[in-house]
N, C-alpha and C positions, 0 to 999 in steps of 0.2 A: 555309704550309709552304714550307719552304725547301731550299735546298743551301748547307750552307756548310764553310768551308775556312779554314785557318792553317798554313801553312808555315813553320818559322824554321829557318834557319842561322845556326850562331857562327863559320863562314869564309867569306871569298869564293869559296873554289875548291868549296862546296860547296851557294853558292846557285845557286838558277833562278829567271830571272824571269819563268819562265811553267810555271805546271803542266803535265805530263803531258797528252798529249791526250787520254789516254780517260778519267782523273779530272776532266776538264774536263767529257767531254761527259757521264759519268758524272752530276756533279752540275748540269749545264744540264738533263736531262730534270727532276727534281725541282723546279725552277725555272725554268719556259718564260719567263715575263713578263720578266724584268730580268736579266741578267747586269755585271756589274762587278767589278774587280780594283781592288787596293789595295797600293802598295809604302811600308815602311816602313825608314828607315833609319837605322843607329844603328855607332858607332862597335865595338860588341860582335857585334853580330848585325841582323841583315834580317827582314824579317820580309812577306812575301806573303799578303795578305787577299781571297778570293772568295768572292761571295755572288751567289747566283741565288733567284730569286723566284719564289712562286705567287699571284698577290696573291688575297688572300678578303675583304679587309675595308680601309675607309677608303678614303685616297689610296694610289695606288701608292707605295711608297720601296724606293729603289732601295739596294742592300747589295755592301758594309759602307759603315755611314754613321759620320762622323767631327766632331769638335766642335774649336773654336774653339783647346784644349790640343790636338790632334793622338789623344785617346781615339778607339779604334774599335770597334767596337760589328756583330756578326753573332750573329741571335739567329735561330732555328727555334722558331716557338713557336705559341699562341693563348692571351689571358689571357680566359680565362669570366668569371672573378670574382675576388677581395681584392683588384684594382688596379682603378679605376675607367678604365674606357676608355669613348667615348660610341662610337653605329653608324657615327657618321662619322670617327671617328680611326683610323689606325693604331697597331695594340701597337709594333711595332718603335720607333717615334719615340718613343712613351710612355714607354716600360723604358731607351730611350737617356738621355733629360730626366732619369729617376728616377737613372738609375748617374749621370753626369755630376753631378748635386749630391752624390753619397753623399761625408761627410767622411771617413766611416772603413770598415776591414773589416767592422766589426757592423753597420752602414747597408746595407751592399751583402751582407749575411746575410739581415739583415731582410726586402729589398727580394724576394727571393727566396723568401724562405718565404715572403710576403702570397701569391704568385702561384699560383692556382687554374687548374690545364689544364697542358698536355701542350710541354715543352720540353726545347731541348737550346740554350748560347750559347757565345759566345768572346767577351770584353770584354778589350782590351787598354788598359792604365791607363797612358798616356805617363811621366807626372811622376815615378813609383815603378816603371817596367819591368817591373811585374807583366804577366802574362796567364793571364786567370782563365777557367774553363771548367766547364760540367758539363751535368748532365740533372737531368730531375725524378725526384720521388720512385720513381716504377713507372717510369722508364725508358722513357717513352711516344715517345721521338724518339730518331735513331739518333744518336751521335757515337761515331767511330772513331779511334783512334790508331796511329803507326806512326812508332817511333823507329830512326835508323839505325844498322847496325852498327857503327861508326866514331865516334858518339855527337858528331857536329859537329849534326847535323841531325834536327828530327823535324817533322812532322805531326798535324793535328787535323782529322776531315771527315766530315759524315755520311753518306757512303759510301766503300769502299774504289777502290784501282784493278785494275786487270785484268792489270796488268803479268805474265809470268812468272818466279818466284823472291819476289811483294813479296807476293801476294794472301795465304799465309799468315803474314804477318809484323803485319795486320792485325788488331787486337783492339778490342773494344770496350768505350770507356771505362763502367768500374763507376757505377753509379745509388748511391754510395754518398755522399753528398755535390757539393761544390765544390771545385777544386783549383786553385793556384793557383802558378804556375811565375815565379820572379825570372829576369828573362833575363839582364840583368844580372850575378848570379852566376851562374849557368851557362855563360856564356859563359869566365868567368875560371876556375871550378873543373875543367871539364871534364866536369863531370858534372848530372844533369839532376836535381833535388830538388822530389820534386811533395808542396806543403802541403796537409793534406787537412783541412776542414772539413766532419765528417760530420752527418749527418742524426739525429740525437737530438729524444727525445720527454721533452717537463717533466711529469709530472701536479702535480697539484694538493698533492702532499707532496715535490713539489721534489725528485723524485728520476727521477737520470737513467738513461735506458735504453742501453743500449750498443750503438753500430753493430752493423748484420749483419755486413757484411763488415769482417773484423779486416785491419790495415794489411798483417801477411804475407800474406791472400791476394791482394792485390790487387798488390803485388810479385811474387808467385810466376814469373808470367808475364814479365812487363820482363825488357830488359839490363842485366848486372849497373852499368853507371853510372849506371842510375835505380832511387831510392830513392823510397820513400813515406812519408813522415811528417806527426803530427799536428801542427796547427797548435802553436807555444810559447802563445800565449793560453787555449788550449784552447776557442775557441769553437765555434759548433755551428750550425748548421741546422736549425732547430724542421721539426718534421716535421708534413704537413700534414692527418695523421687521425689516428684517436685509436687505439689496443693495442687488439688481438682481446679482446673477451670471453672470457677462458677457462672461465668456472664452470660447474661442473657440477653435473647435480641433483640435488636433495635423497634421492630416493631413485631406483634404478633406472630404467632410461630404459625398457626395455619395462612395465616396472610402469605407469609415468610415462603410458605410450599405450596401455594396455593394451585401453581400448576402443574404438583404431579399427587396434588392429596387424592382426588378422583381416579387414577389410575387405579387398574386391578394388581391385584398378588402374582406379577405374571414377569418372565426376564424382563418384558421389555420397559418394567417399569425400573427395574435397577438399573439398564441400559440406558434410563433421562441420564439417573444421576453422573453417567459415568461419561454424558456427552459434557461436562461442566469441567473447563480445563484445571481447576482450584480441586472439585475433587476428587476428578483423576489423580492429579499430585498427590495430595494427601493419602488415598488409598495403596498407593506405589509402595509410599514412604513405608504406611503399617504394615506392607508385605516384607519391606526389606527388615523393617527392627524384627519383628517375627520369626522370620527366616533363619537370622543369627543368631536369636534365642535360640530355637531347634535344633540347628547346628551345634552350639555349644553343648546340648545336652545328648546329643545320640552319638559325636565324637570323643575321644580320651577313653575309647572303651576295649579291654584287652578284646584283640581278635584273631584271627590265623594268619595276620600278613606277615607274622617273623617265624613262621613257618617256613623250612627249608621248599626250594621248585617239588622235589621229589614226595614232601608229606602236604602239600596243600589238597584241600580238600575238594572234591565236585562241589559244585552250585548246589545240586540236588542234595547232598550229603553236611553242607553247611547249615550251621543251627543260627535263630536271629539274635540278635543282643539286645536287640528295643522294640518293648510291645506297645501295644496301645489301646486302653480304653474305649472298646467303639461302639457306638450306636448307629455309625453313618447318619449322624448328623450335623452340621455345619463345624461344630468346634472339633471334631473327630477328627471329622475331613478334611477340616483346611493342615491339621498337625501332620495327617498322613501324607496329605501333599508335599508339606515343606519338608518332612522326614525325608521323601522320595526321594530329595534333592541331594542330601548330606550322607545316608549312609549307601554304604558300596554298593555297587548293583547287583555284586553275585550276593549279595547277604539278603535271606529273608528279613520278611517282618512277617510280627504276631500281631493281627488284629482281634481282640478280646471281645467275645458278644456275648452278653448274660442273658435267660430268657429264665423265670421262674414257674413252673406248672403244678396243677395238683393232681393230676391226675396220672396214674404208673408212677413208679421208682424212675426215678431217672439213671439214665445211662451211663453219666459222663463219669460216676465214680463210684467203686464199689469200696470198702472200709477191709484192708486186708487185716483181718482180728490177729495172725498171727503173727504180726509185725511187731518187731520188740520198739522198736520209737515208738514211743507217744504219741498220740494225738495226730498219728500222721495219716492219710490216707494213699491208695495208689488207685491211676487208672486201671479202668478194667482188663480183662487180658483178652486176648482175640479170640473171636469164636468161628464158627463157620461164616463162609461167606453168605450163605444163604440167610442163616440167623441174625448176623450183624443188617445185613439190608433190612431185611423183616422188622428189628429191633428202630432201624435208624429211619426208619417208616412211620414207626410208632410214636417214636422220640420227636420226629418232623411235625407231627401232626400237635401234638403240645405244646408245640415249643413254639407256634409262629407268632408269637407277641411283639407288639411294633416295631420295639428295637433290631428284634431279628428279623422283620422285614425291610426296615432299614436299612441294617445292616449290610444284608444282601444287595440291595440296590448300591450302596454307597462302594461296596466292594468292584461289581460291574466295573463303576465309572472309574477306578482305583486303575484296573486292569486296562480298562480301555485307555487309559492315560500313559500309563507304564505298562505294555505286555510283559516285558523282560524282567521284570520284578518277581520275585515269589511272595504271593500274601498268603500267608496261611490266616483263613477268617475260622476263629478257634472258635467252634458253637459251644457253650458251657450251660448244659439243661441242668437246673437245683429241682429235687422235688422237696416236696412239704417236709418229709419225713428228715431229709438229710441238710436243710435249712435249720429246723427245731433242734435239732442232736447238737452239732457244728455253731450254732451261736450260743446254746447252754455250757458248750468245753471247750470253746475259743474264743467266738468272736466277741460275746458280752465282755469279759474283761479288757478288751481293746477298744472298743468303743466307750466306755468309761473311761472317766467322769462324765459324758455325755450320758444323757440318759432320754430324751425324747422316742415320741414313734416317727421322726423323721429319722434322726440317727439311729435307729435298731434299721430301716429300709435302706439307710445309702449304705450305712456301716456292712452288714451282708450283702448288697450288693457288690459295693465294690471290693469285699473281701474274696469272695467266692467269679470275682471276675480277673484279680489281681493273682490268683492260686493260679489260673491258666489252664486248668484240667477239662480237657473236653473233649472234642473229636474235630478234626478234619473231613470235611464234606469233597470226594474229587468227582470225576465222571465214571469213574468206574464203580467205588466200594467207599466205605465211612473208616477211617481209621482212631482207633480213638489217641491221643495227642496230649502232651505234658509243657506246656512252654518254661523253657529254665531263661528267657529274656531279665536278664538282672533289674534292668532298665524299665518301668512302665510311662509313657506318656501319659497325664489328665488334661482334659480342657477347663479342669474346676479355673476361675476367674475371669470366662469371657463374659456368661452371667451378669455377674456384680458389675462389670466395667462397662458392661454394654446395655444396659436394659433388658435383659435376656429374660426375668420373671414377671408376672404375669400383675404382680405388688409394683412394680414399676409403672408397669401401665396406668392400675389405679391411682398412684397417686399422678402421672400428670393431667390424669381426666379431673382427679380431684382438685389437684395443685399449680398443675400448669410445668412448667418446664424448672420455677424454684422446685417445687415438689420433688421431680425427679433427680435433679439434683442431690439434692439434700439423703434421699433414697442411696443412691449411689454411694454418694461419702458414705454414708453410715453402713450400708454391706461392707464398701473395704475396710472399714474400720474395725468389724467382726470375725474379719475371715478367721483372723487365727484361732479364734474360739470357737466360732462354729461348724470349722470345716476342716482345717488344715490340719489340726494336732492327730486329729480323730484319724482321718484316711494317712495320715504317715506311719499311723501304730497298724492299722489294717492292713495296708499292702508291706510295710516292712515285716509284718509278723512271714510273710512267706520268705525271708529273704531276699528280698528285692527292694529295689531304690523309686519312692516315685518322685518325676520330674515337671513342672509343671510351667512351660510355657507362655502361657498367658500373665504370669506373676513374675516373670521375669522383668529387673528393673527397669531397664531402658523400655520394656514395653508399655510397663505400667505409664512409666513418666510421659511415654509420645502421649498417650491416649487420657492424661491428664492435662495436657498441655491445651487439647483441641475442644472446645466447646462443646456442648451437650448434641445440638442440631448437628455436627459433623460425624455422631456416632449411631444416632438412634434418631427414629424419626414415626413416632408411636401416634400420627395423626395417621399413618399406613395401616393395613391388617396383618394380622397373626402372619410369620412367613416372608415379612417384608421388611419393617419399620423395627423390632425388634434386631439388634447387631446388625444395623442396616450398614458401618464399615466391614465388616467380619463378610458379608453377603457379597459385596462387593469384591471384595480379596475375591470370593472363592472365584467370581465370574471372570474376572481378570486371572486368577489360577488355570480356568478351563473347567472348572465343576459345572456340571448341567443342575443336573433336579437337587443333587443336595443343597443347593443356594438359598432354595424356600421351604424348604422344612423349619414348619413351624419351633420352638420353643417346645418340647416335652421331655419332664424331669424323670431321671432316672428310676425312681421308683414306681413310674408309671407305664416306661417304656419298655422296662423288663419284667411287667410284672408284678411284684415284689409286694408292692400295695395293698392286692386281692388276694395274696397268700390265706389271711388270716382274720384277724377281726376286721371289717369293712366302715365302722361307724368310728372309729376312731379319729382323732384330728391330729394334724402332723406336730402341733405343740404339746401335745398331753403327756404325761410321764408312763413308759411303756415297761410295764411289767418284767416283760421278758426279758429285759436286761441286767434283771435280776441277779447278780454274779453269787454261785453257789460254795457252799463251803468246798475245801480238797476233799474233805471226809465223803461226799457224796458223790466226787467224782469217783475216787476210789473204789466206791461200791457201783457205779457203774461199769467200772471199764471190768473187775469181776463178771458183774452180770452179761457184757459181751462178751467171753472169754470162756 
């Protein structure tokens, strides 16, 4: 995972040759390992390249890397699969090798669509002044733009700055294709003409399906000198799963189940399904595409196996590489599971629990004011044993909000499945006070361009659970605890694929099984805008990589392949019929009670909700996302100091 950056201007009087200090340091937390800048220049326009590094895999390469023609090459990315990487290569070098042969646009189409996992790049193509840019298909990495009002100069980053006047000027580049800007002409026309090569699906009768997002809406937003248009060739970007199953069944769908709709919210109702030899198979199948997805992402991760016999480290002494998001509920759990499988058994795992209270200071982090980094905080330091119980007593009694009873439960079952595992279940108590400070000087400009009180809730949530700062619960004493896990697991897209919210339901009470349908399509159709861009800038801002399983392609593709009734089956109650495949996995995993835990959203399970105004609605535009000038920052961190 990376930070990366593209600046151009078409004048002198309107270039820098050095970013912004807080877009710099902005995108250096995303990328600890490597920082580098790159100037390019050209008798039309400049062009400033930075790339900061997280390295996960291979040799270190350090970003933007450039070739022999003066091509430069900044890619955020991981390829799982369609391009062949070995454990020992780096992707970045790999995809540079691939672009730098590409003879034509359809090469560098191609090269793109082969690419299996989670990116966003900027490929600047010397010989032809192109500069080509985009994300993948779900919008799994963040890249942002912000063109200026004067239209000399724009920007490309995946993250914004904090500047005041530019933070809402920041939007984020559509998941709808590859675009591809002549700088060249633009620097002579005056105006910025972005080629769009959308994402189009072939079936098998050669007939093509038409972008989501229509070229109006993706202009909507721009200044009026930047246009959006389809490539003159009319090429395309093969897209890299297959169209939702729409069909529906032959006859009535309660008819259709009619002998296990009566059944209670109980195993032995999942138990009918699993006596049914079709979908047993089926559910096999979704463990095994799952499985591999997990795999791919908790392997290729530097560890101590090339450590000499003599320097390998205790089990106990071992730190983990892959944390996980956890509620101990269903999508948690089933990732914990399959994780169990793939990484090593002397290697911990960090299971991440957020709980938010208001009442005390919470525990899990004190603001060390004499720390010369910015913005940084440390866990607290130890105190007496007596104090710390006393304290984690205090702390316990706040903090038991669903999730962290869940949590706990879901941990239990973890341990009872694997003893020999070490879970560290990382309790992270936020209070009021250190919520308010922490989304006024971090987290609001991350979560922008979003601006809802849904995203101020997930956005600090899962910022403040992706940090890792919290404490370890053992049988003897509380110690407080830093996960440095590069790696975060999400279950963000079992939701959308499965019936997971609560709007699902409604529409098939309303709609029937088109309804829900139709629901489905249109959530994955939005993830990258309403979910994905947003939590890649949150948890990258700690330096770290999030991974997300469930959006893995071959998963997505099985679970589009399979009809609606094979996935969810919402004439069942809460606990049941919602990710009624996913339930299933787990019981065939060995999950006891997290199999029926109902559906509840993160900002409910942690908390996070009741913080603050209570009348609020998850759509309404949230204040406190307000991103503030530096000037005020500045006078605060004085004022703590």
């Amino acid at each position: 995972m990376c930070g990366i950056c593209c600046s151009v201007s078409f004048s002198v009087e309107h270039f820098h040759k050095a970013l912004k200090e807080d877009l710099l340091y902005n995108l250096k937390r995303r990328g600890p390992d490597s920082s580098k800048q790159l100037l390019k220049f050209n008798a039309n326009y400049h062009c400033l390249f930075s790339g900061h590094v997280l390295h996960l895999r291979g040799i270190l390469t350090a970003q933007p890397v450039e070739d022999e023609r003066g091509n430069v090459f900044l890619w955020n990315g991981e390829v799982f699969s369609g391009i062949k990487v070995e454990a020992e290569e780096n992707d970045t070098q790999i995809m540079f090798n691939y672009l730098s042969s590409c003879k034509s646009e359809s090469d560098i189409l191609s090269l793109f669509a082969d690419v299996q996992g989670p990116w966003s790049f900027i490929y600047y193509q010397a010989s032809s002044h192109y500069l080509w840019f985009g994300r993948d298909f779900f919008g799994r990495r963040s890249l942002l733009w912000h063109f200026s009002n004067l239209g000399r100069s724009f920007c490309l980053s995946s993250v914004g700055s904090q500047t005041s006047g530019m933070a809402n000027q920041w939007q984020e580049v559509p998941a709808s294709g590859i675009f591809r800007i002549d700088l060249k002409f633009s620097s002579i026309s005056n105006s910025v003409i972005l080629k769009l090569y959308p994402w189009k699906y072939i079936s098998g009768e050669n007939v093509i399906k038409e972008c989501v997002n229509s070229l109006t809406q993706i202009s909507a937003n721009l200044p009026t000198f930047v246009s959006v248009v389809e490539n003159e060739a009319k090429l395309y970007v093969k897209e890299p799963v297959v169209p939702l199953n729409m069909t529906l069944p032959q006859c009535p769908f309660e008819i259709h189940c009619s002998n296990i709709s009566s059944v209670p919210p109980t195993r032995e109702t999942l138990e009918v399904f699993l006596t049914d030899g079709h979908m047993k198979k089926v559910v096999q199948q979704f463990i095994d595409v799952l499985s591999v997805a997990v795999r791919r992402r908790v392997l290729c991760l530097p560890r101590d196996d090339s450590l000499a016999p003599s320097e390998v480290l205790k089990t106990c002494e071992r730190k983990a590489n892959v944390a996980i998001l956890f509620s101990g509920g269903i999508d948690s759990m089933v990732i914990a599971t399959l994780a169990d499988r793939h990484i090593p058994l002397d290697e911990p795992v960090d299971l991440l629990n957020v709980a938010f209270k208001t009442e005390e200071k919470t525990l899990s982090t004190n603001c060390n004011k004499k720390r010369k980094q910015k913005h940084h905080c440390e866990i607290p330091s130890e105190k007496s044993s007596r104090n710390t119980a006393a304290a984690a007593d205090s702390a316990d009694k706040q903090s038991t909000v669903p999730d962290r009873i869940t949590g706990r439960a879901g941990l239990k079952e973890l341990q009872a499945a694997n003893p020999s595992r070490i879970w560290n279940f990382v309790e992270i108590n936020v209070s009021l006070d250190e919520l308010q400070k922490l989304r006024r000087t971090r987290i609001c400009h991350l979560v922008q361009p979003l601006d809802t009180v849904l995203d101020d809730s997930i956005g600090c949530a899962v910022w403040f659970a992706s940090r890792g700062m919290g404490w370890l619960m053992t049988q003897d004493e509380m110690q407080s605890y830093q996960s440095n896990a590069k790696v975060v697991l999400t279950g963000i897209g079992a939701d959308e694929q499965l019936a997971g919210y609560s709007r699902h339901r409604l529409s098939f009470q309303t709609q029937g099984m088109e309804g829900l349908n139709k629901e489905i399509k249109m959530d994955m159709g939005r993830i990258s805008s309403r979910n994905l861009g947003r939590d890649d800038r949150v948890i990258g801002d700690h330096g770290k990589e999030a991974r997300f399983p469930f959006l893995d392609e071959n998963v997505v593709s099985f679970l589009n392949s399979l009809p609606i009734w094979e996935k969810a089956n919402l004439t069942l109650p809460r606990g049941i019929g919602e990710k009624l495949i996913l339930r299933l996995a787990a019981m065939e995993l060995g999950l006891t009670a997290s199999a029926l835990l109902p559906k509840r959203a993160m900002q409910f399970g942690s908390r996070i909700a009741k913080m603050e105004n209570n009348n609020e609605k998850a759509s309404d535009k949230c204040g406190r996302l307000q991103v503030i000038s530096l000037e005020n920052l500045s006078i605060e961190k004085e004022i703590e100091t």
